[in-house]
N, C-alpha and C positions, 0 to 999 in steps of 0.2 A: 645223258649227261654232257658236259662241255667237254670242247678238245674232240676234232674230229679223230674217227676211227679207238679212241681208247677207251682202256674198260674201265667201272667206277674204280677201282682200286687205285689205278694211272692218275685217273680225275682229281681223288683224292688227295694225294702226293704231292700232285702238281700247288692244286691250292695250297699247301701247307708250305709249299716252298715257296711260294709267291707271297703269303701273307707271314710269314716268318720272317722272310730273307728282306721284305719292304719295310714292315714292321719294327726290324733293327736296326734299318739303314736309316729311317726317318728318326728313330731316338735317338742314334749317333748323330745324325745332322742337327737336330735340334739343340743337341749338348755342345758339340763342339763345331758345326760344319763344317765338316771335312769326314767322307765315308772312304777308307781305306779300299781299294779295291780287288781285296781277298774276299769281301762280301761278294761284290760281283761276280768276282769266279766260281767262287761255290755256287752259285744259284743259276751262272751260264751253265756250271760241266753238270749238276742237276738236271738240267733242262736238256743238254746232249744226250744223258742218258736215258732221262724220260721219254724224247724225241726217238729213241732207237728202239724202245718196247715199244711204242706206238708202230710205228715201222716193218719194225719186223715182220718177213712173211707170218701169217694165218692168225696175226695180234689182232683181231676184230673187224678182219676184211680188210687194213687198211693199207694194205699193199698191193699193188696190180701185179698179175699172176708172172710175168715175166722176170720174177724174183726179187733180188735187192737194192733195184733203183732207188726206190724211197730215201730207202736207208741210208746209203750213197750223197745224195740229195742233202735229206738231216743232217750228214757229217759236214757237208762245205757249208751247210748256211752259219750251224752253229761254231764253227770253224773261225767264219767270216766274226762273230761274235768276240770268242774268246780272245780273236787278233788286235780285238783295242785293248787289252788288259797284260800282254807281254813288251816290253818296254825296246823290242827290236827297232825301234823310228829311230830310238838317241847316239844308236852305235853305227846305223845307215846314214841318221845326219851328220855324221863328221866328216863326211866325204863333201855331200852337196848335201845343203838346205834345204832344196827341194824336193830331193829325192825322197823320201817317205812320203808325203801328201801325192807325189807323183805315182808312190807304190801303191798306194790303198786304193788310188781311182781306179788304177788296174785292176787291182783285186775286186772291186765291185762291181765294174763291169765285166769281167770273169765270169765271177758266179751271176749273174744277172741274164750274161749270156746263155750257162751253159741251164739256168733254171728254164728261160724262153724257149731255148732250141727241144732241151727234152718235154717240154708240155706239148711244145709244135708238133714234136715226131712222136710220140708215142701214148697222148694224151694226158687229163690232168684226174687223177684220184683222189683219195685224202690224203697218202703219203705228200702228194704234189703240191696239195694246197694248202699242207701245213707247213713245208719250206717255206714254198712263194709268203705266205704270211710273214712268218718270222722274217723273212729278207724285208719287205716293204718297210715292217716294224723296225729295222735296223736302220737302212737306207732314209727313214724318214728321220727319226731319232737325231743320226750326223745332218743331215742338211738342219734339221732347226736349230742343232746349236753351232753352226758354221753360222746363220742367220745372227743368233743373239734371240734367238726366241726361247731355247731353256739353253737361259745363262751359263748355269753351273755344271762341269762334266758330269757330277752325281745325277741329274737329269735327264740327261741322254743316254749313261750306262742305264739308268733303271730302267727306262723304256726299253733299251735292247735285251737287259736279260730276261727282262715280264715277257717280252715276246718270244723267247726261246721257251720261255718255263711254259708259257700259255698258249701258243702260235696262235689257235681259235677257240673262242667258248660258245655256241654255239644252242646253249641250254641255257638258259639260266637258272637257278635254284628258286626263285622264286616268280611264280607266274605272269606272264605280261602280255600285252596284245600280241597275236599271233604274227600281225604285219612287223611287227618291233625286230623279233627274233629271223624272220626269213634270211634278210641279208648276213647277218650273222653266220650263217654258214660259209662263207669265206669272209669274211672280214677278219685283219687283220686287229689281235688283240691289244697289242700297243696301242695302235688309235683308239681304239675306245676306252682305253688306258688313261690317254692324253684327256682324251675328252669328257669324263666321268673327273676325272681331277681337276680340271678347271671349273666343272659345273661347281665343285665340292667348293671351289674357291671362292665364292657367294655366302658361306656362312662367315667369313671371316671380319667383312664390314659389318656383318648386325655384332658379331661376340666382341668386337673391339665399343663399339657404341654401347653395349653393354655394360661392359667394364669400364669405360666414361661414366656412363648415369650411375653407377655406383659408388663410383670415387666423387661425387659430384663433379667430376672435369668435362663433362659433354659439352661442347661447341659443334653448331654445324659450318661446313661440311668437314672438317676437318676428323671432330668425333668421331666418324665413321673410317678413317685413314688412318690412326695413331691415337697415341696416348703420351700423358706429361712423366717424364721419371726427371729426379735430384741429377745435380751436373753431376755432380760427386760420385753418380752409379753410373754412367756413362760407358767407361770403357768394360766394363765386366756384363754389357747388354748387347746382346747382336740386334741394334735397330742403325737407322740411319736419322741424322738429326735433320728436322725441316722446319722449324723456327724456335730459333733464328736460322737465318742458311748461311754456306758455307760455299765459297768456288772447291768443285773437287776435281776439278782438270789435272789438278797435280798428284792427286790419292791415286793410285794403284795398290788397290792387294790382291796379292797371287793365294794369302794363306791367311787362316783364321787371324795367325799371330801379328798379321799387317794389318789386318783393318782394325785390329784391337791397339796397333800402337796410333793409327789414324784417330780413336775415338779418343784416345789418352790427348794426341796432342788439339783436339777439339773443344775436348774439358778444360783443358789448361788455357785456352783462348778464352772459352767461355768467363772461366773464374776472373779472370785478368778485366775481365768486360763488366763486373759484378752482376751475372747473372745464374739465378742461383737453379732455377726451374725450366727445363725445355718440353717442346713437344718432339715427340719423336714415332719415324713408319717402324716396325718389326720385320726384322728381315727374315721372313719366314720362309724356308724352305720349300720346296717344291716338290722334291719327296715324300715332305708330307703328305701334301696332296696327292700324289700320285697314289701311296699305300692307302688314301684313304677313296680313291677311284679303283682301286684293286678288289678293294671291299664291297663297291658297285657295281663293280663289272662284272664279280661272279654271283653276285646276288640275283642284279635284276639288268645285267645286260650294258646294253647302250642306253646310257638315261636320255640322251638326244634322240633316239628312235622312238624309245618311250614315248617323251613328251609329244611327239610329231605323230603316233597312232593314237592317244587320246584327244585329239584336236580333231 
């Protein structure tokens, strides 16, 4: 089964918390975007204590005989987790600005260090390399949305807590080239996380082109990018408008309720303009995707591995 060192029962758990805990979190973002992050907590301290039954000495071999390291190990990475979801930055920023972002690089190179130094001295097991996982899966998760490569913090939390719930899957439940799965034995599950969910992101131009040739609205290339809704439904639609366009160097929103006062006063341009019909992209979520590369990942793995043994 997936997840080095645990037993199916662990396995099972784990999945249930990963496609529960994503599964809600994409409904809520879809409804409202914006996923509270009590979600996340529950599915990080899940994942701390699924990580500790894996762990623990004589739990399926996957402790090296010299006792509790692992364990130890498990607690700082998932530690390192839960530390974006306690809101200590805002009461340390009131001193210096900088000081929080100053405090987290510490912290990750901390545990980064003290995960390096203990692999170096006393080798790496499953306890080791289901840290080291979960750490990368973090570690990568912040730098892409430091980047602006997932936008929205509901992005980068899910990746972090999927790799605490799942550090490695290393099975998949449904059969695949034997070359697909090798690496998988340490590969970080968040990446494949990331990468199962973008592939997922591919059905979204054909079912929008869809939904075009059924409204008869299909234009190419646009067809495949967006769909026409009434000005008048505007603001109670999370899309972005692209023709007509709009300068939005001025639009910032921090919350649902901002960009919904942005679409209000777009519509109100619009009508003023007498135009009664726009096209418009779907601001869809990434979460979604992600839960729905969650559902990939323990199915049949890395779908990139996949495709590249069948070639």
């Amino acid at each position: 089964m997936g997840g080095l060192g645990a037993t199916g029962v662990t396995d099972g758990v784990a999945v249930a918390v990963l496609w529960i805990g994503l599964g809600y979190a994409a409904w809520v973002d879809w409804r409202t975007r914006e996923v509270e992050d009590h979600v996340w907590v529950a599915m990080a301290v899940a994942g701390l204590v699924l990580g500790v039954v894996r762990a623990w000495p004589g739990a399926g071999g996957s402790v090296a005989p010299d006792g509790y390291r692992s364990v130890g190990l498990w607690l700082l990475v998932a530690g390192l987790a839960l530390e974006h979801f306690v809101p200590w930055d805002e009461a340390v920023g009131r001193f210096r600005e900088w000081l929080p972002g100053a405090i987290e690089l510490v912290l990750y190179a901390l545990v980064g260090a003290v995960l390096a130094t203990d692999a170096w001295t006393f080798g790496v097991d499953t306890g080791v390399v289901a840290a080291l996982a979960a750490y990368v899966g973090i570690l990568l998760a912040r730098a892409l949305f430091e980047v602006r490569l997932l936008y929205g913090g509901a992005d980068a939390k899910a990746m972090m807590v999927a790799g605490v719930v799942v550090p490695v899957w290393a099975a998949p439940w449904i059969a695949v080239p034997a070359s697909a799965t090798t690496i998988l034995a340490a590969y970080p599950f968040a990446l494949t996380l990331l990468m199962d969910g973008a592939l997922c992101a591919a059905v979204v131009p054909i079912a929008l082109a869809v939904h075009n040739l059924r409204a008869g609205d299909f234009e190419f290339p646009r067809g495949f990018t967006g769909f026409r809704i009434d000005v008048a439904d505007l603001p109670e639609r999370f899309v972005w408008v692209r023709d007509p366009t709009f300068d939005s160097t001025a639009d910032e929103a921090e919350t649902s309720e901002d960009d919904r006062k942005i679409r209000e006063r777009q519509r109100d341009e619009l009508r003023a303009r007498g135009i009664t019909r726009i096209w418009v992209t779907p601001q869809l979520p990434f979460v979604i995707l992600l839960a729905a590369g969650a559902v990939a990942a323990v199915l049949v793995g890395n779908m990139v591995f996949d495709l590249a043994a069948l070639l």
